[in-house]
C-alpha positions in Angstrom: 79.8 96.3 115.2 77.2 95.2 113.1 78.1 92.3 110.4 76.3 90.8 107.8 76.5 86.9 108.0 76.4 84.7 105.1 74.9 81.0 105.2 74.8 78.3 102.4 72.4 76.2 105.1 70.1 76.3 107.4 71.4 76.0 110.9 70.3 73.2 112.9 67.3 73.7 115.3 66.0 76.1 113.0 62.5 74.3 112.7 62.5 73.8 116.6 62.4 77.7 116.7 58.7 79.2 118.2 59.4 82.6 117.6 61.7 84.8 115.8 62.2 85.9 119.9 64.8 82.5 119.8 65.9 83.3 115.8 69.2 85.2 117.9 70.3 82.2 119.3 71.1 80.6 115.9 71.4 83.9 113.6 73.2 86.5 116.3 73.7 88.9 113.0 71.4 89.9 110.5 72.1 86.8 108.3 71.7 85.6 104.4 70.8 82.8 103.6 71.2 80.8 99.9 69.6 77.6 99.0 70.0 76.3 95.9 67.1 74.9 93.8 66.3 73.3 90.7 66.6 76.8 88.7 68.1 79.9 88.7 68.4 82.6 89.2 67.1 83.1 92.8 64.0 84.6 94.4 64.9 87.1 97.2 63.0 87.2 100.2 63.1 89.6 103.2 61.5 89.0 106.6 61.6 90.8 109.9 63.1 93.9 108.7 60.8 95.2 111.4 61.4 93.0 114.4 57.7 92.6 115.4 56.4 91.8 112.2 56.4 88.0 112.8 54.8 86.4 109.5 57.6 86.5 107.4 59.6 84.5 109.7 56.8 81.7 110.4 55.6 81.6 106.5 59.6 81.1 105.5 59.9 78.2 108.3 57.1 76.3 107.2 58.4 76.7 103.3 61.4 75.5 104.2 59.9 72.7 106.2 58.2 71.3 103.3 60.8 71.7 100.9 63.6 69.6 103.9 63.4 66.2 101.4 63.5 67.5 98.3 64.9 70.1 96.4 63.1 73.6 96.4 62.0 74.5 92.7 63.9 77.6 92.0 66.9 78.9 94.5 66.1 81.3 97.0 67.7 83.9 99.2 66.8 85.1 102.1 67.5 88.1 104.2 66.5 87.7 108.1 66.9 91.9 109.1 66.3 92.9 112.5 67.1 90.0 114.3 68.1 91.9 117.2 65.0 93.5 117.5 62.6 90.6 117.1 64.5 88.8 120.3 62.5 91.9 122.1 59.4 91.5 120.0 59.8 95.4 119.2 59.7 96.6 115.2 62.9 98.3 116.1 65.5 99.5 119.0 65.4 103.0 120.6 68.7 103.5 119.3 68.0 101.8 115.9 67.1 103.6 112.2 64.2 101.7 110.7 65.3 98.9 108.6 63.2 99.4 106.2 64.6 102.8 105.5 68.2 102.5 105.1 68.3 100.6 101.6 70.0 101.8 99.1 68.4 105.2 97.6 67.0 106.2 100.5 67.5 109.7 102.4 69.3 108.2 105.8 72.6 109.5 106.6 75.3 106.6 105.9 75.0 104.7 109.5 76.1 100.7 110.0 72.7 99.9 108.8 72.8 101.4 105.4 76.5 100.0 104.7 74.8 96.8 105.1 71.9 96.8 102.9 74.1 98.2 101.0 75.8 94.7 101.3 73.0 93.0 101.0 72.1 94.9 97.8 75.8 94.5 95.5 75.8 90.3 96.4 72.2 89.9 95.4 72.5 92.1 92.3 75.7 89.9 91.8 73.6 87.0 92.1 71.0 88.2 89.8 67.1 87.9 91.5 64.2 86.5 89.3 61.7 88.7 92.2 61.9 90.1 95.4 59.6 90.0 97.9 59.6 91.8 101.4 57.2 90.7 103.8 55.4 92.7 105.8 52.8 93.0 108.6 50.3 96.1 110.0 48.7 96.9 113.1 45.2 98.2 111.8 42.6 96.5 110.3 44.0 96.4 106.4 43.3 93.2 103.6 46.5 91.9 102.6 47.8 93.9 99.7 51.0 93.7 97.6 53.5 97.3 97.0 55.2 98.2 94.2 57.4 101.0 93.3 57.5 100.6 89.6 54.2 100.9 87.5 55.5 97.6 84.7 53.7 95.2 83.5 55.9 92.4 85.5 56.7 94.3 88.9 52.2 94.5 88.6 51.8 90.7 87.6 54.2 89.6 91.4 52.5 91.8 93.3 48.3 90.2 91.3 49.6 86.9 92.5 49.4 88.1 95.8 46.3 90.1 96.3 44.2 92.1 94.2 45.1 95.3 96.1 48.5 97.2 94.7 49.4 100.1 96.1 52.1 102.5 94.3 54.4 104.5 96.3 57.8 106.6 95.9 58.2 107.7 99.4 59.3 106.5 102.2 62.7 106.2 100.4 64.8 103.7 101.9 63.0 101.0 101.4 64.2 97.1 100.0 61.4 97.0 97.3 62.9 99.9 95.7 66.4 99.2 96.1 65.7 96.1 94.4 63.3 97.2 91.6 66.5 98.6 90.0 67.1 94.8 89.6 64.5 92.8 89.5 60.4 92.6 89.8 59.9 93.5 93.5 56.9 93.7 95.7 56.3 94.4 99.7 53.5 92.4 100.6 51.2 93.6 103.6 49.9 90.9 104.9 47.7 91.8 108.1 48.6 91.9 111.3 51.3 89.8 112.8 50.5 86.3 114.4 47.5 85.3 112.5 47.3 82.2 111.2 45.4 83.0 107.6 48.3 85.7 106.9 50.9 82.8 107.1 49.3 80.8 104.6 48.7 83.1 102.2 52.6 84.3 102.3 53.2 80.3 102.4 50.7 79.7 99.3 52.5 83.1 97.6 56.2 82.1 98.2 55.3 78.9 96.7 54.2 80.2 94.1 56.8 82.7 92.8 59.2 79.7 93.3 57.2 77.7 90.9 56.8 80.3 88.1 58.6 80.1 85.0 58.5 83.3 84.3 56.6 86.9 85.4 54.4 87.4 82.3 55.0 90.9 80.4 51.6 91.6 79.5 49.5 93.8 81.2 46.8 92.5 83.5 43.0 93.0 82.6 41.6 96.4 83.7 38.7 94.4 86.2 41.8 92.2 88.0 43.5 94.8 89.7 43.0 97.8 92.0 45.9 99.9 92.0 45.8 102.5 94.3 48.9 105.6 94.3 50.2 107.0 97.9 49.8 111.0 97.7 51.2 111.6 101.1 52.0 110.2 104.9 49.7 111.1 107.9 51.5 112.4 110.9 51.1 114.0 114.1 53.0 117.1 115.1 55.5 116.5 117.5 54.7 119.5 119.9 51.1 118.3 120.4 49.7 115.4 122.7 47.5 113.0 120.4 45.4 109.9 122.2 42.4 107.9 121.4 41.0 108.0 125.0 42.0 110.1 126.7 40.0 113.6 126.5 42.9 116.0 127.7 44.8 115.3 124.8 45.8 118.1 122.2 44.2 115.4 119.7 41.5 112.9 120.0 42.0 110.7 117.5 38.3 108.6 116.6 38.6 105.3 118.5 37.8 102.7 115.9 39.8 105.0 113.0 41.2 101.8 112.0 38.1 100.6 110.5 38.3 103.3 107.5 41.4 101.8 106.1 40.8 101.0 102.2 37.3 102.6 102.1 36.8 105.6 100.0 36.3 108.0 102.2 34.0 111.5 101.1 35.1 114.5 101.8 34.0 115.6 105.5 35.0 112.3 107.0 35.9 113.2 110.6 39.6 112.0 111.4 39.9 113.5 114.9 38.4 116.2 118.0 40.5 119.0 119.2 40.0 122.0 121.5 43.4 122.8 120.7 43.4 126.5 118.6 46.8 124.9 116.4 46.0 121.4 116.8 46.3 119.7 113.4 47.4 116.8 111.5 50.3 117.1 108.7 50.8 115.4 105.3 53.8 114.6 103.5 54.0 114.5 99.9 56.6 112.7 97.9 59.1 115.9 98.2 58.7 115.6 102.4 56.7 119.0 102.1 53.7 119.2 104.6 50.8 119.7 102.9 48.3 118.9 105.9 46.1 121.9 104.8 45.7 120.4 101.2 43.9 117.2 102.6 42.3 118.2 106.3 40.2 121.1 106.9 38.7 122.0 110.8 35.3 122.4 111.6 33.7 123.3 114.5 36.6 121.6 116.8 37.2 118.2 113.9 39.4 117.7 111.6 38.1 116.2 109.0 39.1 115.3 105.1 39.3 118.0 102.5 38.7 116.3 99.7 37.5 112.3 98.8 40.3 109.9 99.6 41.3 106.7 101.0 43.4 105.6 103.9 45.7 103.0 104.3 47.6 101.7 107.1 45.8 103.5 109.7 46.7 102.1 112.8 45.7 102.9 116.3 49.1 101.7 118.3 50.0 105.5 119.5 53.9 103.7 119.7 53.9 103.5 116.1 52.2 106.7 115.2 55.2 108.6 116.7 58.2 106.1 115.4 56.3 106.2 112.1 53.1 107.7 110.9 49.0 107.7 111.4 48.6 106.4 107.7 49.0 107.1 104.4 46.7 109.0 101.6 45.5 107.3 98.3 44.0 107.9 95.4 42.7 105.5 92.6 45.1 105.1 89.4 43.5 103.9 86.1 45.4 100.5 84.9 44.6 100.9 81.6 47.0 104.0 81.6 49.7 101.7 82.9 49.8 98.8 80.6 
């Protein structure tokens, strides 16, 4: 039976952790933890809601570290998800939903899962959040970048102080940055790939930072200080077809190093992947889960190749994650001066 636990301190032995792999032996349940601070009200935090993706955990461990003799400048909350998942180093369990899409508003079927974000969700709206953050990591070569799910002047000015890379998005549902946008400014930050040591100081320098604001200023950011890009649909491979980077049997060849086109605008005619496969293709989802593969990749002479001038994000070249997930996602460019 899965249970939420609620903590008002931070176990003992929870700095002598040296991965989240040990976070189980203190936390057995997906826990949340509240620490007061000078201010109110509190700054949410989410970490490991994928089990693998490491630099939430670390980044909150060494916040917590500094703040151990003195009190943190503004109370924070924080939600440690898929505990049971990270003691296997895996994003999540074969018989697991994603956590990250089981939040409130989301399409998943009511499971254990979703009754406890749910949880999660009605004590931290009780609460009241100044910002929420959800940390997150990749597996392809992407600069760190903040999500939003709300084009405001606010929910834009948490996710600047991260990175000057926002990317909007309303699907996947499901997700913790839009469950809590209904309360609160809230970002998902992307920050690289898990394990690297630049990644956890920038969510370090960040968290520290959102606990020292005053305030998230209402007016809108300067056209140049921003580039806010909008999701326009999810890359996938179709189930009935074998897809591989290397090996040339495959139904789809997917380019080796495809990982290296993330956040680069890409013209029309860039080649995505080989196939000698007559109904080999790749799909695309747009926000109303309709596959509109067609509208973005075209074939040509055994590629397939881009339709029209876009850019990728999250393209990632673990073939696990491809099928439990996606490929990446489609962008386009949005105008901020539209926005403020």
């Amino acid at each position: 039976m899965l249970k939420l636990t609620e903590l008002n301190e931070l176990p003992q032995g929870f700095f002598a952790l040296k991965s989240p792999r040990e976070l189980h032996t203190l936390m057995p349940n997906p826990t949340l933890l509240h620490l007061q601070g000078r201010h109110g009200p509190c700054l949410f935090v989410s970490v490991l809601l994928h089990g693998n993706e490491d630099t939430g955990f670390f980044a909150i461990q060494q916040l917590l570290r500094k703040y151990q003799q003195q009190p943190l400048p503004r109370s924070l909350s924080v939600f440690f998800g898929n505990i049971e998942a990270a003691s296997f180093g895996k994003r999540r369990l074969q018989d697991q939903p994603d956590y990250n899409r089981v939040w409130p508003g989301g399409d998943m079927e009511d499971c254990e899962e979703s009754r406890l974000m749910q949880e999660v969700t009605d004590i931290m709206a009780d609460k009241g959040m100044f910002a929420s953050i959800d940390v997150h990591n990749n597996t392809g070569k992407n600069p760190h970048y903040g999500c939003i799910n709300v084009l405001d002047n606010r929910s834009l000015q948490l996710a600047r102080l991260f990175s000057n890379i926002a990317v909007f998005f309303e699907t996947p549902r499901g997700v913790q940055s839009m469950a809590m946008a209904a309360y609160c400014p809230a970002v998902t930050i992307e920050c690289g790939k898990p394990g690297v040591s630049r990644g956890i100081e920038h969510v370090l320098e960040f968290l520290d930072a959102a606990l020292h604001l005053q305030e998230l200023p209402d007016h809108p950011l300067p056209p140049h200080d921003v580039n806010i890009y909008q999701t326009v649909a999810r890359v996938t491979l179709p189930e009935e077809h074998s897809f591989s980077f290397n090996n040339p049997q495959a139904d789809i060849q997917l380019l080796p190093a495809l990982d290296r086109y993330n956040f680069s605008e890409l013209p029309a005619g860039t080649v995505f992947a080989n196939t000698a496969h007559p109904h080999a293709r790749l799909q695309a989802w747009d926000d109303e889960n309709v596959d509109v593969g067609d509208h973005f990749f075209t074939r040509e002479n055994g590629s397939i190749e881009l339709k029209l001038p876009l850019m990728p994000a999250m393209l990632t070249l673990d073939e696990t994650i491809i099928r439990q997930d996606c490929l990446c996602y489609l962008m386009k460019r949005l105008p901020l001066e539209h926005h403020s």
